[in-house]
C-alpha positions, 0 to 999 in steps of 0.5 A: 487540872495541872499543868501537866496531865500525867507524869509522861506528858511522858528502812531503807537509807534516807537522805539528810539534809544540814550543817549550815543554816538556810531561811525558810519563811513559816509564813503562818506564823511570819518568822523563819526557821534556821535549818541545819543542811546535812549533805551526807547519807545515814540510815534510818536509826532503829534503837532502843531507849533507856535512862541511868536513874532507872535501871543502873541502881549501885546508888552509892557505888565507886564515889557516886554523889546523892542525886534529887531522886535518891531523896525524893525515893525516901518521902513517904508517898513519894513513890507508889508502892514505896519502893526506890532505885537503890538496885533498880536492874542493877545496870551497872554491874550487869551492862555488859549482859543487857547491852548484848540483849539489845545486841541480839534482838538487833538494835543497832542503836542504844539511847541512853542517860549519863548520871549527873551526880556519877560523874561529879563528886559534890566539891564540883571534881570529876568522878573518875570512877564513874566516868571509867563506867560510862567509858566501859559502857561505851566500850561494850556499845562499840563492842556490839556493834551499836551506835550510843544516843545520850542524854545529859539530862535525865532528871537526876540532879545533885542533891547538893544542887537542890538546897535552900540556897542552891534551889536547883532549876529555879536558880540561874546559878543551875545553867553554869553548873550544867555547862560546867558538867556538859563539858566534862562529858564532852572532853571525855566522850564526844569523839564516841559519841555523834548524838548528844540529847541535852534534855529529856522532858523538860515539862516534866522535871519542871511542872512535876518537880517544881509546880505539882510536886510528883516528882523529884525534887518534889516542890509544890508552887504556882504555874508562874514561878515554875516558869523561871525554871523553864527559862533557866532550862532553855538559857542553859540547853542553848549555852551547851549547844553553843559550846558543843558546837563551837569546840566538839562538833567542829561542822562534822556533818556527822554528829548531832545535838537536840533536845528530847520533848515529852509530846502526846497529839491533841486532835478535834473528836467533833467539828466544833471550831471550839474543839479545834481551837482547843486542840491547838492551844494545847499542842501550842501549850505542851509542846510548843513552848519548848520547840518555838524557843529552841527553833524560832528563838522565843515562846509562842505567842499564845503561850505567852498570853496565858502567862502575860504577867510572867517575866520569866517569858521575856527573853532578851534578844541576845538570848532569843538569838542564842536559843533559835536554831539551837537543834540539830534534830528535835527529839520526840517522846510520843506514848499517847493522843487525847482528844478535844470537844466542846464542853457545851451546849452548840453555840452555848459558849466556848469551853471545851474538854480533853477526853481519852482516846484508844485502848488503855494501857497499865497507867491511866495516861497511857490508851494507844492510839497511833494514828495520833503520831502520824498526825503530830509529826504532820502538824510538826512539820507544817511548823517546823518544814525540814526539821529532822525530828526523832522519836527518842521514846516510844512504848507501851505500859503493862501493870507489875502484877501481870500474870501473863507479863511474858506474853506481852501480845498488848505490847507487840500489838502497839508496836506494830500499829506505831512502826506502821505509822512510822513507815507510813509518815517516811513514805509521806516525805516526813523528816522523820529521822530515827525511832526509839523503842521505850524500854529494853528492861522493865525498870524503876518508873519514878514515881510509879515504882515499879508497878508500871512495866514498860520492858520487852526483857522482864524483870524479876525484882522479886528475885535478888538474882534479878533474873531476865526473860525477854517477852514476846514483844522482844521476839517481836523486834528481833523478826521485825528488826531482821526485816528491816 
């Protein structure tokens, strides 16, 4: 087993509270979590999510540098059914056509990525022909009324980042070149923009592009040098969001910073104390790696246990200082639950194994089952009290050759059970914030090409015309969304 199962491994007005810091003591864990006080009002955010890589395509165009991605697409076997993003949905000719789809099926807030190697040509100068697209995009979003979420980091990174001498995220080089572009971004867009994501996934990018090799930049080594990845990646959120705080947020109560976590819930399916032990080691091992550092300032102790011999763990406390409380918000890709039993004999011994759980989808790690949300966003909140959470992605995967991919009654039946839980957990008292919906447009899915289908917009890629045609499940969000 990897250290990543799966590549995703990916209505009413609330109350908010944040901007200045108070002390709650986590007397489970015997530290305290620095939570950010708002005191105005905003209502709940019903959007849909997306990212550049996989739907802009126009891979060359207007001076837009070579990313990670581009060449990992050129592996043979890299990518499932040998296909790339060089076209993809052809976003960035056709934006303004696809923001008026989300427009009309009633989103009123839009999550999206910024290409890092669109922006910044590889001598490190602006690209100003990219950062007028963007600029355009964000026109178009203000334009339809919607409200933009973006992400910095959605996993395209320069190729001329990713060289012998330069290796990407293993190198500590990485967190000023990312500050270097966080900034330009901030300069150009963050007075239109009031929710900033630095990462998306990071697990996913690292262990899948630094340790299994499944994704870009597809580099196969141990567990243990991946970890220095991990630790240049928070070293470099936490600089951004200091900057970000310092220079563009200004105590606007406003606007907000966080970071987005590939989660799935690990719940006990038998009464075992194995069966609970092992589901939270794993809750401890996928998620809380990241979340303890971005809140508490250091990794859990459990995690560091796994990895005793890592030096890569050992933040100094000037950098543990730099990482607590660094959210304002903690974002949460939420697709799946799988569950934990013991793997022995009662009393045999102590071993355990993950089982799945719930109806299956067109990708092998994704059954939907989702009182598993309800349950994660509990368990996040006993760990983290008054931590605003979002789900930033949440969605449902269809095979490619579908004949039926219109009607798509699979899909509005997970969006149902996951909105229900939704409301439930904002009835419960939960700080839960906003939901995502994963995706507006069937699209590039890394790895997977395009044989996964995630949209509530077909698309047909068959088609050089590249024609839409949205499904039921988009019908199904223009009722509901009319309702809320």
């Amino acid at each position: 087993m990897t250290h990543l199962a799966s590549s995703k491994f990916r209505f009413r007005s609330l109350c908010l509270v944040g901007s200045l810091y108070y002390f709650i003591p986590l007397s489970a864990l015997d530290r305290s979590i620095p939570v950010r006080a708002l005191t105005g009002k905003m209502t709940f955010q019903w959007g849909v999510a997306g990212a550049a890589y996989q739907i802009e395509g126009a891979h060359d165009a207007d001076g837009k540098a070579r990313s990670i991605w581009d060449d990992f697409c050129k592996v043979p076997g890299a990518i499932s059914d040998g296909t790339s993003a060089e076209v993809a949905c052809d976003f960035y000719h056709r934006y303004e056509e696809d923001i008026e789809l989300a427009r009309a099926a009633g989103f009123k807030h839009f999550r999206m990525s910024i290409s890092w190697p669109r922006v910044i040509r590889d001598d490190g100068q602006p690209n100003e022909a990219g950062i007028a697209y963007y600029s355009k995009v964000l026109d178009a979003l203000e334009k339809a009324g919607m409200e933009p979420c973006v992400t910095l980091y959605h996993w395209d990174l320069p190729s001329s980042l990713q060289t012998a001498e330069m290796p990407g995220w293993m190198s500590p080089q990485i967190i000023d070149k990312f500050m270097a572009y966080a900034t330009l971004c901030f300069e150009r867009f963050a007075g239109r923009v009031p929710m900033w994501i630095t990462f998306n996934e990071p697990a996913v990018f690292v262990f899948g592009g630094y340790q299994g090799g499944w994704n870009a930049p597809g580099v196969r080594q141990s567990v243990a040098e991946a970890l220095v990845a991990v630790r240049h990646v928070l070293l470099a959120h936490a600089k951004v969001v200091a900057l970000y705080r310092s220079r563009f947020q200004n105590g606007d109560k406003t606007k907000k910073i966080g970071i987005t976590l590939n989660t799935r819930h690990y719940k006990a399916v038998d009464a075992s104390d194995t069966a609970a032990k092992g589901a939270q080691h794993m809750l401890e091992d996928r998620i809380a790696c990241w979340s303890d550092p971005v809140v508490f300032g250091d990794f859990p102790e459990s995690f560091k246990a796994t990895h005793g011999g890592s030096t890569a763990l050992g933040l100094s406390k000037l950098e543990q200082e730099a990482l607590r409380g660094s959210i304002d918000f903690l974002g949460i890709n939420y697709y799946t639950t799988s569950g934990i039993q013991e793997d022995s004999p009662a009393g045999a011994g102590s071993a355990w194994k993950v089982v799945e759980l719930g109806e299956a989808s067109g990708a092998s790690w994704l059954h939907s089952y989702p009182q598993g949300l309800i349950e994660l966003l509990r368990w996040l909140s006993g760990r983290y009290p008054g931590l605003d959470v979002v789900i930033t992605e949440n969605g449902f995967c269809t095979p490619g050759d579908d004949p039926k991919a219109v009607e798509d009654d699979v899909r509005v039946r997970y969006y149902q059970d996951h909105t229900n839980i939704v409301k439930q957990a904002i009835d419960e008292g939960l700080p839960l914030r906003g939901y995502f919906a994963w995706t507006l447009l069937d699209n590039f899915e890394w790895a997977g090409g395009y044989e996964e289908r995630f949209g509530m917009v077909h698309v047909d890629f068959n088609d050089k015309m590249l024609p839409r045609t949205v499904k039921s499940s988009y019908r199904w969000w223009q009722q509901f969304l009319e309702k809320s």
